[in-house]
LUMTOR-247197 format. One line per 2 residues: for each residue z, x, y of N, C-alpha, C, O. Coordinates in steps of 0.1 Angstrom, whole numbers. Layout:
REM LUMTOR-247197
Z X Y Z X Y Z X Y Z X Y | ...
REM end
This chain:
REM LUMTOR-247197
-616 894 -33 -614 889 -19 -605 877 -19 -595 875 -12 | -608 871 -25 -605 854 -27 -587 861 -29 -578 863 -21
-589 864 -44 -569 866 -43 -560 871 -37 -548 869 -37 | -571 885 -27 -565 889 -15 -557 880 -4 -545 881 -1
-566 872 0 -564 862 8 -553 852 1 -543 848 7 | -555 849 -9 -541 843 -12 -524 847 -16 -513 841 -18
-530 863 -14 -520 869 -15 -514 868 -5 -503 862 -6 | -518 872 10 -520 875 20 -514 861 22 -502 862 24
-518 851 22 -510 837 26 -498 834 17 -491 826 23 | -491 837 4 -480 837 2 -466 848 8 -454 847 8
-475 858 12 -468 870 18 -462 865 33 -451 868 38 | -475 854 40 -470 851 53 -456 840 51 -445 838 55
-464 836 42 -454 821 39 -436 829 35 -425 825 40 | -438 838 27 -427 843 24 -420 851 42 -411 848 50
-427 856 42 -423 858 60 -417 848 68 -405 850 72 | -424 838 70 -415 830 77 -408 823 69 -406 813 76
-402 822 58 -393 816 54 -383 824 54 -373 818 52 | -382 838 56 -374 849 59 -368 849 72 -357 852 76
-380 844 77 -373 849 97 -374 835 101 -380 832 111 | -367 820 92 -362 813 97 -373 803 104 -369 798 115
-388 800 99 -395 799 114 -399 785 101 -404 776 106 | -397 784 85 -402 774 81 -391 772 71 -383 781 69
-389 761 66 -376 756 54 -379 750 43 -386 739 42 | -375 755 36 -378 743 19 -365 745 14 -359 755 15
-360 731 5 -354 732 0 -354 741 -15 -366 743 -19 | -345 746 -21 -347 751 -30 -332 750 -46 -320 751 -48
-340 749 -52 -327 750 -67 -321 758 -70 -310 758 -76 | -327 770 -66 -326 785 -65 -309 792 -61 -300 798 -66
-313 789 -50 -297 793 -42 -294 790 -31 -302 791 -21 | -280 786 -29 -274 780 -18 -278 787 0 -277 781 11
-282 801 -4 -286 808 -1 -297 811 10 -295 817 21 | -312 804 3 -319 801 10 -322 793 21 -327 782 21
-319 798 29 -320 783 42 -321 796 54 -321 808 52 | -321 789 68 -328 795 82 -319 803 83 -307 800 84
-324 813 83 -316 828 91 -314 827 107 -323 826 115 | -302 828 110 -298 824 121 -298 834 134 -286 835 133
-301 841 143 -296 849 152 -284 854 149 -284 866 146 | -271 847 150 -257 850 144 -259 857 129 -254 867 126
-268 850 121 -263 862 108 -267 872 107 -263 880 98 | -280 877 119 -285 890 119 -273 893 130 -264 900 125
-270 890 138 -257 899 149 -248 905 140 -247 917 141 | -238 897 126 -230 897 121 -235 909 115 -229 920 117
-246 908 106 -252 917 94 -252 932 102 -246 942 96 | -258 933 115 -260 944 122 -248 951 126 -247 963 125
-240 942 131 -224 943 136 -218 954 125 -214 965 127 | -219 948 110 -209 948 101 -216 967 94 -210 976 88
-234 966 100 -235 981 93 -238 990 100 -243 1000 96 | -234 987 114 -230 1000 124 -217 1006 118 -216 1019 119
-210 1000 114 -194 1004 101 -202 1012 93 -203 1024 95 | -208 1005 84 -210 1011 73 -220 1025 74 -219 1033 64
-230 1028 88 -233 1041 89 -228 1051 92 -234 1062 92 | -212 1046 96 -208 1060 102 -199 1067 86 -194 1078 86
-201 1059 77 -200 1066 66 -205 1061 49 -199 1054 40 | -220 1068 50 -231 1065 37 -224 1066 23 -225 1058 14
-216 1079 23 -212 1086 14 -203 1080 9 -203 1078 -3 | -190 1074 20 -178 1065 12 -185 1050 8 -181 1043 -1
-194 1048 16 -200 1033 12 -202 1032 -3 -196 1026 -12 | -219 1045 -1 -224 1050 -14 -218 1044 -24 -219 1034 -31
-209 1058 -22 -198 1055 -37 -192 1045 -42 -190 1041 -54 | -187 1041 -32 -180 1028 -35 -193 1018 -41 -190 1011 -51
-203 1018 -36 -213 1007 -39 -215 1011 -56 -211 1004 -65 | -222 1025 -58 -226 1030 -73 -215 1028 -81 -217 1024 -93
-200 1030 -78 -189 1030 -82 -191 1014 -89 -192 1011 -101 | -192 1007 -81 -193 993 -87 -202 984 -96 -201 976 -105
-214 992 -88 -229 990 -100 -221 996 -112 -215 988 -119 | -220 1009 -116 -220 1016 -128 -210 1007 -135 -212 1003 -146
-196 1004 -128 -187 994 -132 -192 985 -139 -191 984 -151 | -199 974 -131 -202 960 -136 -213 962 -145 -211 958 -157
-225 968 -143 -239 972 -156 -238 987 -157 -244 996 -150 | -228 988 -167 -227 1009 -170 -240 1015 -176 -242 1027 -177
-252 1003 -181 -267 1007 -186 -273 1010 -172 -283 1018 -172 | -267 1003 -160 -278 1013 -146 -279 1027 -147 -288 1033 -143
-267 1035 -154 -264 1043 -149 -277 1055 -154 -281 1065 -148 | -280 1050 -166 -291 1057 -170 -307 1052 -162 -318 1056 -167
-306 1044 -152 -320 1042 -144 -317 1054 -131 -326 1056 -123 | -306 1060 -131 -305 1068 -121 -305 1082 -125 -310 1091 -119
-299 1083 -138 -301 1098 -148 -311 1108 -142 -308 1120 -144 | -321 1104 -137 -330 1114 -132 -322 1115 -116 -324 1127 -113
-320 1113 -113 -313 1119 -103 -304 1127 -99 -303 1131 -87 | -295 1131 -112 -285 1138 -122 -291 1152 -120 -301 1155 -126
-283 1160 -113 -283 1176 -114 -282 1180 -125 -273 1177 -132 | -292 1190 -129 -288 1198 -144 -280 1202 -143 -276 1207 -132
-274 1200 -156 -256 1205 -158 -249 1197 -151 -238 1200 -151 | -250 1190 -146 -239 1185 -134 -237 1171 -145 -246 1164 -149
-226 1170 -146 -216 1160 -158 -216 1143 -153 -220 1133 -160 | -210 1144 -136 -208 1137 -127 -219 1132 -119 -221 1139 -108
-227 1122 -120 -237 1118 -111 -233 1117 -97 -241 1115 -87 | -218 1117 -96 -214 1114 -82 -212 1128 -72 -208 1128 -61
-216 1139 -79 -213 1152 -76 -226 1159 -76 -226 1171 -74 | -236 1151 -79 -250 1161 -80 -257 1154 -65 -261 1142 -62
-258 1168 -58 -268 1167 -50 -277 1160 -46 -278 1157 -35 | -287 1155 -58 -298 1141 -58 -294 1132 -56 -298 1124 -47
-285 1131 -65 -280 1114 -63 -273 1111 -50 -274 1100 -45 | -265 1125 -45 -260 1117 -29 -272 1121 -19 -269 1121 -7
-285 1125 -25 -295 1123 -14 -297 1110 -15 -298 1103 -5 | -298 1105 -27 -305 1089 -28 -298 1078 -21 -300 1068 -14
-288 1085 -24 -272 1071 -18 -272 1072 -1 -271 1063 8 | -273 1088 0 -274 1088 18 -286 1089 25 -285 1089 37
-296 1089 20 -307 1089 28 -321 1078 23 -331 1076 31 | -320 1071 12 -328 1062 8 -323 1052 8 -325 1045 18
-312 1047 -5 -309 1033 -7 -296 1025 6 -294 1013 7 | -291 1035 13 -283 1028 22 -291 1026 37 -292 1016 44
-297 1041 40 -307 1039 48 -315 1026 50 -314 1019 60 | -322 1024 41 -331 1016 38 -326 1000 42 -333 991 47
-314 1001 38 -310 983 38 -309 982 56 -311 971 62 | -305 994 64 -303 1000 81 -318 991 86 -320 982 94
-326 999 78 -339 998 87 -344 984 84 -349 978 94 | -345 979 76 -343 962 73 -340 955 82 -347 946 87
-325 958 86 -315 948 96 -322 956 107 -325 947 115 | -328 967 111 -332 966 126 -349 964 128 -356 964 138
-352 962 115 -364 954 118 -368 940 116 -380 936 116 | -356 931 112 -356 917 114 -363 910 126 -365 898 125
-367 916 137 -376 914 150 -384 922 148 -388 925 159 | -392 929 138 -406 935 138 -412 928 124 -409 930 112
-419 920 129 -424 914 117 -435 922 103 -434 920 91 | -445 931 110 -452 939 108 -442 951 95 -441 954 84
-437 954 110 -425 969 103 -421 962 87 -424 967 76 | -415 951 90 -403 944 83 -413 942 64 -409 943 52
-422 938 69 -432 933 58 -438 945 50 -435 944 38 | -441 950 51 -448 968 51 -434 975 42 -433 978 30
-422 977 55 -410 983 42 -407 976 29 -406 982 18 | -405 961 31 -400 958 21 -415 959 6 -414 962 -6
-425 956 13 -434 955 -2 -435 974 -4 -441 979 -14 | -431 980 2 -434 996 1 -421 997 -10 -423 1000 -22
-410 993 -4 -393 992 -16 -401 988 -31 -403 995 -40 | -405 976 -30 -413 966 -45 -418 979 -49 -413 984 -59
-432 985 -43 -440 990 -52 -435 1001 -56 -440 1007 -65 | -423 1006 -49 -417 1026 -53 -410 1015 -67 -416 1017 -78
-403 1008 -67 -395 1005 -77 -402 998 -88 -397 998 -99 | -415 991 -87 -418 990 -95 -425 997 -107 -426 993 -119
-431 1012 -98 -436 1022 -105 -418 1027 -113 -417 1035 -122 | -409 1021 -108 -395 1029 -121 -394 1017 -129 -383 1017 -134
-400 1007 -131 -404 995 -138 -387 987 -132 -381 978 -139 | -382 991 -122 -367 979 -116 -375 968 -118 -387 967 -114
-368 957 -124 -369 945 -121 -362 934 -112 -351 936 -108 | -368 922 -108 -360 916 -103 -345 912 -105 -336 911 -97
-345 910 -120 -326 908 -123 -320 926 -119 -308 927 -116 | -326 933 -119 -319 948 -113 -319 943 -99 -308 944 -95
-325 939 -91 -324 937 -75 -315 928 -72 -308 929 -62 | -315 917 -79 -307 910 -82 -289 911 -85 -280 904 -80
-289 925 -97 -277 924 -96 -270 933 -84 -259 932 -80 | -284 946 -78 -278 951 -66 -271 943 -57 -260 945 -51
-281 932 -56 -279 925 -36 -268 921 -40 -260 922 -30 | -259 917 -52 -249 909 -55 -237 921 -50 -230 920 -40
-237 933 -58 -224 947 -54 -232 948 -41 -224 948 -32 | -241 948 -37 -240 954 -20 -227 944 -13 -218 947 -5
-231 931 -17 -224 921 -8 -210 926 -19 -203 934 -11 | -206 926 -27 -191 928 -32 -186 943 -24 -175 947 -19
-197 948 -25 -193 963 -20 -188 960 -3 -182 969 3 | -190 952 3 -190 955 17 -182 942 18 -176 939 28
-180 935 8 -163 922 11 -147 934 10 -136 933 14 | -154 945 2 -141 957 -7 -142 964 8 -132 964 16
-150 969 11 -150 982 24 -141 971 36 -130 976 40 | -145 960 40 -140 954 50 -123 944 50 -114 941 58
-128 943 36 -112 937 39 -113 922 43 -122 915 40 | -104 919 48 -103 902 56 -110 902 68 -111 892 75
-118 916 71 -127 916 84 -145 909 80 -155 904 87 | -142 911 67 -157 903 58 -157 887 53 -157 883 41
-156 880 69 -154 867 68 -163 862 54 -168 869 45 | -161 848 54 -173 835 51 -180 835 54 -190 833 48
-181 839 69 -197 836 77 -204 845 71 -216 843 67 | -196 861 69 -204 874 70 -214 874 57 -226 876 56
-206 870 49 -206 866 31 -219 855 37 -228 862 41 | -220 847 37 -232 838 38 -244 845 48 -256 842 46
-240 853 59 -251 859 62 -255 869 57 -261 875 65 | -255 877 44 -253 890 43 -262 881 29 -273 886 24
-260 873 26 -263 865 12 -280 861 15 -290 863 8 | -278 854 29 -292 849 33 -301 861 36 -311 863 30
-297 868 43 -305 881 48 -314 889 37 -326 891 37 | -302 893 26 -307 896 11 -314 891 4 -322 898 -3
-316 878 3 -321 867 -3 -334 865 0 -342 863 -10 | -338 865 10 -351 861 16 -352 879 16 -361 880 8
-351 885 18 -357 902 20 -362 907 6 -373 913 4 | -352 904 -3 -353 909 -17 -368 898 -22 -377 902 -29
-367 883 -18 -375 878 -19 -392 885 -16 -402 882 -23 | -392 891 -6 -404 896 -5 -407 907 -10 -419 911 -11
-390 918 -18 -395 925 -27 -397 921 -40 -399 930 -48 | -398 906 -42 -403 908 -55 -413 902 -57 -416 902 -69
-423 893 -46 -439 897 -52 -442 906 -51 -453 905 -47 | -438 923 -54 -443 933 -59 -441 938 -74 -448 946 -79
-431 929 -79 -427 933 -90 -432 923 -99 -426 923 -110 | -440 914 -97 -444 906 -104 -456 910 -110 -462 902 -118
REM end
């Protein structure tokens, strides 16, 4: 009981340090500090774009993971159609790209005002990934290509601001996925 409850109070605490409502300084990253109304407008703005196409994002996103750490590529291997050569060509894998991992980041930004929802998905992300033993430096190196991936899709339309909200948003979210992986 007792650790429940302390769970339960670092989980809050992580919450509102998410949705901006408490501040600490940190060594961690420039990163951490109050989520603004404007950086969720921007973040939301910027992936109404990105849903009207999962598939070009997708790829472009996995394109750049497999690029930068080509060892992910075997954490996704089960996703790999028998026979199929091309992970980018098998079935599974563009279910995952279009209906789980891009999805997922969607329902995040439109539950940044449901605090309940918001809290629930993200430790639900922690615990599916931590049963594939992902660790935090793997979440880690994602949030990094999502944000590269979406400075590449936009162009000079993917300000400083966007970059610094897209940074904070991840930061504090991924944060709450990883007291599950701990």
């Amino acid at each position: 009981m007792r650790v429940k409850v302390v769970l339960l109070i670092c989980l809050e605490i992580i919450l509102c340090l998410f949705l901006g409502l408490i501040e600490v300084g940190t060594s961690n990253t420039e990163y951490q500090e109050q989520i603004t109304e404007k950086d969720i407008n921007l973040t939301r703005q910027c992936w109404v774009e990105v849903e009207k196409d999962y598939e070009g994002t997708g790829t472009l996103l996995f394109t750049e993971l497999f690029t930068s750490f080509p060892d992910y590529i075997k954490i996704f291997s089960k996703l790999k159609s028998p026979g199929e050569d091309d992970i980018f060509k098998s079935p599974r894998f563009k279910k995952h790209m279009t209906t789980a991992l891009l999805p997922s980041i969607g329902e995040m930004l439109n539950n940044l005002d449901k605090e309940e929802a918001l809290k629930k998905q993200l430790l639900e992300i922690g615990r599916t990934h931590k049963r594939r033993n992902i660790t935090k430096d793997n979440f880690e190196n994602i949030k990094n290509v999502i944000i590269k991936t979406l400075a590449i899709r936009f162009g000079d339309k993917f300000t400083p601001e966007m970059d610094t909200a897209w940074h904070k948003i991840l930061t504090a979210g991924f944060s709450i996925i990883y007291t599950t992986l701990e």
